[in-house]
C-alpha positions as CSV (number, residue, x, y, z in Angstrom):
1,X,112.7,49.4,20.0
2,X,113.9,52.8,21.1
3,X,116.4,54.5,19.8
4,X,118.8,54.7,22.6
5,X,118.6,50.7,23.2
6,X,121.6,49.4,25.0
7,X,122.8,53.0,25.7
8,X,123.8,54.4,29.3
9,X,123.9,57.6,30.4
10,X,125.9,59.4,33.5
11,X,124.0,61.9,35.1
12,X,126.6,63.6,37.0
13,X,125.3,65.7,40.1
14,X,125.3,67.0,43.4
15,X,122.6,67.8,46.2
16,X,121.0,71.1,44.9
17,X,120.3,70.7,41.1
18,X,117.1,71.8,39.9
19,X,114.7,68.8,39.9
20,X,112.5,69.4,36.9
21,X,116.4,69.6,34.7
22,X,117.0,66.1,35.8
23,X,113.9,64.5,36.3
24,X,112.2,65.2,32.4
25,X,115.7,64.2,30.6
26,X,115.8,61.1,32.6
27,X,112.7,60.4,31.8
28,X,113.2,61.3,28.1
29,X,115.9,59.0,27.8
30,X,114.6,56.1,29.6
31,X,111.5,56.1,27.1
32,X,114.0,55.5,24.4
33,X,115.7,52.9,25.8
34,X,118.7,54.4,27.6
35,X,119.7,53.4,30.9
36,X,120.5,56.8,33.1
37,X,122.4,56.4,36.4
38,X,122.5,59.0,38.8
39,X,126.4,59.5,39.4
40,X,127.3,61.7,42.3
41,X,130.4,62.2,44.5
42,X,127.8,62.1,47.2
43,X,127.3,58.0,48.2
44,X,123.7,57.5,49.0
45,X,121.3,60.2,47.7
46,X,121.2,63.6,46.2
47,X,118.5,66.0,46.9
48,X,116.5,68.3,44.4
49,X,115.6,72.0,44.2
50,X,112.6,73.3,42.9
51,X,113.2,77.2,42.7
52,X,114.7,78.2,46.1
53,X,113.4,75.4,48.5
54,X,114.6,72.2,48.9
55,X,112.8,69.3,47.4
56,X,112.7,65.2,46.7
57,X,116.2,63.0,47.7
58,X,116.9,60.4,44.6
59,X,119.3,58.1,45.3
60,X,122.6,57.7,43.6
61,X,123.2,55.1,41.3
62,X,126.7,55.1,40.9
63,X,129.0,57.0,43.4
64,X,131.8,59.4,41.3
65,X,134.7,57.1,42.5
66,X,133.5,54.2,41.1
67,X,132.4,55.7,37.9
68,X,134.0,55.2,34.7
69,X,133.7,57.2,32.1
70,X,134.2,53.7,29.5
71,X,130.8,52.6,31.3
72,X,128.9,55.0,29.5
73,X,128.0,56.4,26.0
74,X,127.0,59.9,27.6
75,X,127.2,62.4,30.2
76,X,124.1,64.8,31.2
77,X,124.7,67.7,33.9
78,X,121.5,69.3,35.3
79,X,121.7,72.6,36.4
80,X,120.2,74.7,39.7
81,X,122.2,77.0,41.0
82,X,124.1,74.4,44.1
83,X,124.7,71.9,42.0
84,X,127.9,73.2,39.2
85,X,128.3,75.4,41.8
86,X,129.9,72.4,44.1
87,X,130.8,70.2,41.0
88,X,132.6,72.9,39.6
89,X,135.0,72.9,42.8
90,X,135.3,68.9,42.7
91,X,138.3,67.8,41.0
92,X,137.3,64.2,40.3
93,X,134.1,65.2,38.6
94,X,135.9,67.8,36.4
95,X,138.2,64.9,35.9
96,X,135.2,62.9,34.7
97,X,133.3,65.5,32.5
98,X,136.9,65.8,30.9
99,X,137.6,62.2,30.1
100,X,134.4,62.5,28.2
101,X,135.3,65.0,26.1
102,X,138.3,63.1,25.3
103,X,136.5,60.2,24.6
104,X,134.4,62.2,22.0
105,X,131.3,61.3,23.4
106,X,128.6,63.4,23.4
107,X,127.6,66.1,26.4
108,X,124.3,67.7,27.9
109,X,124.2,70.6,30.1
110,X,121.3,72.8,30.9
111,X,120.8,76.5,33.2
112,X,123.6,76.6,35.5
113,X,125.6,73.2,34.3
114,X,127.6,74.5,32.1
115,X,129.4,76.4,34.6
116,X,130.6,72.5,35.5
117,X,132.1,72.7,31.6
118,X,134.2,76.5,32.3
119,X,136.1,74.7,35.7
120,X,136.9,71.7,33.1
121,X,137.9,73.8,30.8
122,X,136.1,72.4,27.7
123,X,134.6,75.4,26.1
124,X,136.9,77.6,24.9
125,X,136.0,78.1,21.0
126,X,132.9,76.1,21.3
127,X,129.3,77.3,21.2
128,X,126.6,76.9,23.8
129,X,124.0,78.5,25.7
130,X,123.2,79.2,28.9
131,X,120.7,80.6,32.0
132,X,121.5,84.2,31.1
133,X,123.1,84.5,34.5
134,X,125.9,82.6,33.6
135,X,126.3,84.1,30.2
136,X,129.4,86.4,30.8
137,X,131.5,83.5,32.5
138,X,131.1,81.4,29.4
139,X,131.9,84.4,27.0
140,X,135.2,85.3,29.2
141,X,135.7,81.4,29.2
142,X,136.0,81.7,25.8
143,X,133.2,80.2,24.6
144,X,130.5,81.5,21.4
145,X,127.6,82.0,23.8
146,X,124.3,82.3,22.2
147,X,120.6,82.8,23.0
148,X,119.1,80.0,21.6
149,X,116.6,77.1,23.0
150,X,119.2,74.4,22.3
151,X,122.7,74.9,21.0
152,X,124.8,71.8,19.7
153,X,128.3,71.9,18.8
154,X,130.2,68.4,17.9
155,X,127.9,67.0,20.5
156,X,127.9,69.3,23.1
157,X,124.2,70.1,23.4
158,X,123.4,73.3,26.0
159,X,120.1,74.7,26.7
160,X,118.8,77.3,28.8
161,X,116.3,77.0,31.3
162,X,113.4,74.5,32.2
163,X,111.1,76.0,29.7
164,X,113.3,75.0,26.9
165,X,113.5,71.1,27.8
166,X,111.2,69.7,25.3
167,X,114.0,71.0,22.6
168,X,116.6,69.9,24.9
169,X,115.5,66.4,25.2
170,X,115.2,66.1,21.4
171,X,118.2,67.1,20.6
172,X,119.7,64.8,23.8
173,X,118.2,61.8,22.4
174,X,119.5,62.6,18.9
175,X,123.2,63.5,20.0
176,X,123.2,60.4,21.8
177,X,122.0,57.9,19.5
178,X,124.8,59.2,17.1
179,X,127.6,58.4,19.8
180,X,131.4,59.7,19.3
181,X,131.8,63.1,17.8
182,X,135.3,63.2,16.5
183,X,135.2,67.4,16.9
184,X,133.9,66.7,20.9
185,X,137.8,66.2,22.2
186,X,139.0,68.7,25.1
């Protein structure tokens, strides 16, 4: 028995995010049970980035317009630099990482993903981290930006880069195992 039996995941992206930040959670959750679907406004597949060049295509297990967010217990954006970047410019899938919020449902972002969270505008008072490149966006976003491995707030989880993933995944598996977080609303 794992301890995310019976749960499902969204892993909301876009061609471009950085393969190692989806590929390890993923994996992470699937050990313990959960069932992660790669949801994507793209229809077939989405292809990965390692660094600057372009990498492995994974194909899409839900498309974003038939996605609903009452399908899953958890969303989980991967960074890279492509990937927010177009999410962050897609209404429906700001629309989607919103309607979790609402739902109190816990949220992962690593790297560049939280730049998906600014455009939605969920992280004004809360506190996350970040890739370092992204650090003054959040902080004029309004959000308590610190320099930590892992950073959770009402189930918002937030890490850094690839190097901190083992901490991120932890803390994934915990935050989603404990389900609704009444402070997670928009």
């Amino acid at each position: 028995m794992g301890k995310l039996d019976g749960k499902r995941i969204a892993a909301l992206t876009e061609d471009g995010f950085e393969q190692i930040e989806l590929i390890s959670p993923k994996e992470a959750l699937e050990q313990e049970g959960a069932q992660v679907d790669i949801v994507s406004p793209k229809d077939d597949t989405v292809r990965s980035k390692v660094g600057d060049d372009w990498k492995d295509e994974y194909p899409v297990d839900v498309p974003l317009n038939n996605a609903k967010v009452d399908d899953y217990d958890g969303l989980l954006i991967p960074g890279g630099v492509v990937n927010p970047d177009k999410l962050r410019t897609n209404e429906r899938a700001l629309s989607f990482v919103q309607a979790f919020f609402e739902a109190g449902k816990p949220v992962a972002a690593i790297c560049h993903g939280p730049q998906v969270l600014i455009n939605a505008e969920v992280v004004e008072g809360r506190k996350l981290t970040s890739v370092g490149a992204i650090k003054m966006d959040l902080i004029n976003a309004k959000a308590m930006w610190e320099d930590s491995e892992v950073v959770t707030d009402q189930g918002l989880v937030t890490s850094r880069t690839p190097e901190d993933l083992p901490a991120f995944n932890k803390k994934i598996i915990e935050e989603y195992a404990e389900g609704m977080h009444r402070g997670q609303h928009a």
